[in-house]
MITI-597853 format. One record per atom (N, C-alpha, C): residue in one letter; x, y, z. Coordinates in steps of 0.02 Angstrom, whole numbers, plus 50000, padded with zeros to 5 digits. Example, Ala and Ser with C-alpha at 12.3 -4.5 7.8 and 13.67 -1.06 7.14 Angstrom:
BEGIN
A506604971650390/A506154977550390/A506604983550390/S506424988850354/S506844994750357/S506455000250394/
//
This chain:
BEGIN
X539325486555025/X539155493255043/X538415493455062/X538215494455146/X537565492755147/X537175499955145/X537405504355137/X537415511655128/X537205512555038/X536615516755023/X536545515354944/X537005524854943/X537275527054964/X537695533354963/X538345531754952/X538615530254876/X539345526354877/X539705534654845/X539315540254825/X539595545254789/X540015548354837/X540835549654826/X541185553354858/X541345549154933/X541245542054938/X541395536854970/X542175536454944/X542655537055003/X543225534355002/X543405528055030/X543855521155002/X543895516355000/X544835515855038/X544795514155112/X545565513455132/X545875503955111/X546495504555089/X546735495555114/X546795496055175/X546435488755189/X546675486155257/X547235486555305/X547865485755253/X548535487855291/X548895492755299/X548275499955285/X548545507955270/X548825509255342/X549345511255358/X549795513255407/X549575521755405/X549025523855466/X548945530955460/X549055532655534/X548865541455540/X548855542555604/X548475542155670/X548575540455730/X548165537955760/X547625542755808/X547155543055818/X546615545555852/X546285549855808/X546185546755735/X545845551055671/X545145551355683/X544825547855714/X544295546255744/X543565545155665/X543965538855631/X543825536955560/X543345529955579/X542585530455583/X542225523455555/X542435522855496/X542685514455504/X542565511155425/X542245502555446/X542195500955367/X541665496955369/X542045491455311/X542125485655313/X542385481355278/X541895480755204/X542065481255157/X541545482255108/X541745478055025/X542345476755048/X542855470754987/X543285468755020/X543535463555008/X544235459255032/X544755463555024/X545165464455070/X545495470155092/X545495478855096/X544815477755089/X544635486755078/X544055486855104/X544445494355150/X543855497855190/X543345503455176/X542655504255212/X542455509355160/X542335514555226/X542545521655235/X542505526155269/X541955528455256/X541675528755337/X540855530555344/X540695538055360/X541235538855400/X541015546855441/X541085552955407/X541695550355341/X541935558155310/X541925555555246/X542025563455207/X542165559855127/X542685564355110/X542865563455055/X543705565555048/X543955571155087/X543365575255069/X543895583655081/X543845582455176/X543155579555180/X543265579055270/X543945577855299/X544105570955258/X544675565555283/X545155567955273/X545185574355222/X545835576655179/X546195579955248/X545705584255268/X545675590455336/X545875585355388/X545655580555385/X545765578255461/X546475574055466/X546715572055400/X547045570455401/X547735575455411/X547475580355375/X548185586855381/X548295590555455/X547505590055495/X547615590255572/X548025587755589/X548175578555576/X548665576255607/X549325576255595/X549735580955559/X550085583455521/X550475576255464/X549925572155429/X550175568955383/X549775570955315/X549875567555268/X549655570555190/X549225565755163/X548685567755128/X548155565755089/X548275567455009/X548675562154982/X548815565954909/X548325563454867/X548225566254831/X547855567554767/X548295563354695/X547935557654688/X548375556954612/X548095558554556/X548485562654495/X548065563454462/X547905559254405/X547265560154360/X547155554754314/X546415548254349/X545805550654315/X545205545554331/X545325539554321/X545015534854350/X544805528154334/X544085528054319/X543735525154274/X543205522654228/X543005516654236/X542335513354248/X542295507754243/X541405508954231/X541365503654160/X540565502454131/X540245498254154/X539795497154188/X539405491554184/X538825490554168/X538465486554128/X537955486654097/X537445482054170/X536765482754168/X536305481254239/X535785487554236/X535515485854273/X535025488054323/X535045492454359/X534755499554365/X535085505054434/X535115501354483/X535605500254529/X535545496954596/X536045496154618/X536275496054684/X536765493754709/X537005489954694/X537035482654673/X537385477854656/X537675479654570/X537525483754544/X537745484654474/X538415490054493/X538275495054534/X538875500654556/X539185495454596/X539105490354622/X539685487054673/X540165483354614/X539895481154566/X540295477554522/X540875483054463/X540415488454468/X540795493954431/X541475495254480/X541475495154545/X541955498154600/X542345491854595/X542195486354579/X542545479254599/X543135479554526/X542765481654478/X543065481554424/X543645488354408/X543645492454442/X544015499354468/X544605494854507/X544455491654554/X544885490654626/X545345485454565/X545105480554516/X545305476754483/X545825479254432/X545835485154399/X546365489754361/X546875490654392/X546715492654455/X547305494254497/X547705491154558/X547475484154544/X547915479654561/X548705480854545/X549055477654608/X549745480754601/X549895488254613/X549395493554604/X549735500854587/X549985503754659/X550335507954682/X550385509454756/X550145514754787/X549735513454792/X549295519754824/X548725515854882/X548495517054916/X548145515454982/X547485515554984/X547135522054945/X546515524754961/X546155524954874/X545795525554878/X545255526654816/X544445530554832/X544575536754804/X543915540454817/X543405541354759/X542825537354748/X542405537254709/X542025543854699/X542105548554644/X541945552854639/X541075556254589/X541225549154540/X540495550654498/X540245544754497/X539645543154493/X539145537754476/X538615540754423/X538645538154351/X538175539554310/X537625534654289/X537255534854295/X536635528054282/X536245528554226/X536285527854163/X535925529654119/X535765522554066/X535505525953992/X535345521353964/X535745522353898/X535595516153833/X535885516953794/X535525510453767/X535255513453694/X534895509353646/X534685505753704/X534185505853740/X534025502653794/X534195498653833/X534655500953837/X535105493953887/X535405497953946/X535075497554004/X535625502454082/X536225497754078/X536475506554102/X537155502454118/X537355511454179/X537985505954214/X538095511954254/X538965511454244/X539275521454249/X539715523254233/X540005524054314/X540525521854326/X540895524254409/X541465527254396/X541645532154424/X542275537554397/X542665535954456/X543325535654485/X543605536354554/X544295540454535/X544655541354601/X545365543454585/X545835540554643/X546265538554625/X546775538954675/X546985542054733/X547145538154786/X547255543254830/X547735542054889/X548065544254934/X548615540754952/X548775544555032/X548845539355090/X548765543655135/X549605541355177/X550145546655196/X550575543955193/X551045549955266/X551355550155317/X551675554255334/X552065558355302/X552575557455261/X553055561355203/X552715564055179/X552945571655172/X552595576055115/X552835574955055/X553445568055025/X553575565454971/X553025560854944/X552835561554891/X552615554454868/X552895550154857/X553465551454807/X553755545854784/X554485545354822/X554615544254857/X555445542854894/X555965543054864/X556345547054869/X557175545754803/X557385537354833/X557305533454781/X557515528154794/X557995526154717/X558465518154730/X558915517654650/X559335522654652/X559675520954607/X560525523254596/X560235533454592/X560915536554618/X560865544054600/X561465545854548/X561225551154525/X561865554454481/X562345554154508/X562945550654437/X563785549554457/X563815542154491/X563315539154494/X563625532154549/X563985528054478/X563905526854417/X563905522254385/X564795527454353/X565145523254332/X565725525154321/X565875526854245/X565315525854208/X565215526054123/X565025533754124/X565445538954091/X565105546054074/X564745545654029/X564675540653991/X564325542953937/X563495541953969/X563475537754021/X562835534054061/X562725542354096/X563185545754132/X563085551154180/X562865556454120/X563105558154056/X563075560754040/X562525561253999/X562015556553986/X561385556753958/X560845557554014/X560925554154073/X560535557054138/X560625563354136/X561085566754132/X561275575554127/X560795578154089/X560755575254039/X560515580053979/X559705577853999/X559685573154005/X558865572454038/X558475577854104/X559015576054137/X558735581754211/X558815589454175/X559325589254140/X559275596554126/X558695600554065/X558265592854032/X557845593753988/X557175594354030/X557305591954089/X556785590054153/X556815596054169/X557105599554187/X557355606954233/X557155612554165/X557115612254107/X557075616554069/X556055618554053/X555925612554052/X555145611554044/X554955614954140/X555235613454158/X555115615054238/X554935624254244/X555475625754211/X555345634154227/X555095636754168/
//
């Protein structure tokens, strides 16, 4: 990140499938992740809903400590160690939202907050995918899924 402005810096993967003529600088800034130069979330959020696809929001922070020096290279290792939690998870985007730089019994260290974020055509997130109610021929199997959706449906309203 040759930019020392990483606050509210959103981070795309390389192989994010989005819409085309978003008119998005990015900048290679980790091995497979891009870092968007021109906008920051809520920009990208908008521009993305121009193109009539979705910018979701996941909820729930990511945290990462690192003890150092104020400086760029101490927040790059905090973000490295973020991108490192969420190995495997499926989501596309990551928007760094806080950077805290402080001290403690004298020792700096810096705090990086981010969130999830996910840029996708479907206004679904998650796809009905796997077996649906009734495929399996055991009632007693249909009949505890029942009582689940309907414990699901009760908290609902």
């Amino acid at each position: 990140m040759a930019d020392t402005k990483i606050f509210r810096t959103v981070l795309i993967r390389e192989d994010t499938v989005s819409p085309v003529d978003l008119g998005i600088e990015t900048e290679l800034v980790f091995p497979g992740w891009k870092a968007v130069r021109n906008l920051d979330g809520f920009e990208l959020g908008r521009t993305i809903q121009k193109a009539n696809w979705n910018f979701f929001y996941l909820a729930g922070e990511i945290h990462a400590i690192v003890l150092g020096r104020k400086g760029q290279k101490t927040e790059r290792q905090a973000v490295k160690r973020i991108l490192r939690k969420l190995k495997g998870k499926e989501f596309n985007c990551l928007e760094i939202t806080a950077i805290i730089k402080k001290r403690f019994l004298g020792f700096p260290f810096v705090s990086v907050t981010a969130n999830s974020r996910h840029i996708q055509e479907s206004v679904y997130l998650v796809p009905m995918a796997g077996p649906t109610l009734g495929t399996k021929s055991d009632s007693s199997e249909r009949l505890h899924r029942g009582q689940v959706f309907a414990k699901q449906d009760a908290v609902l309203i």
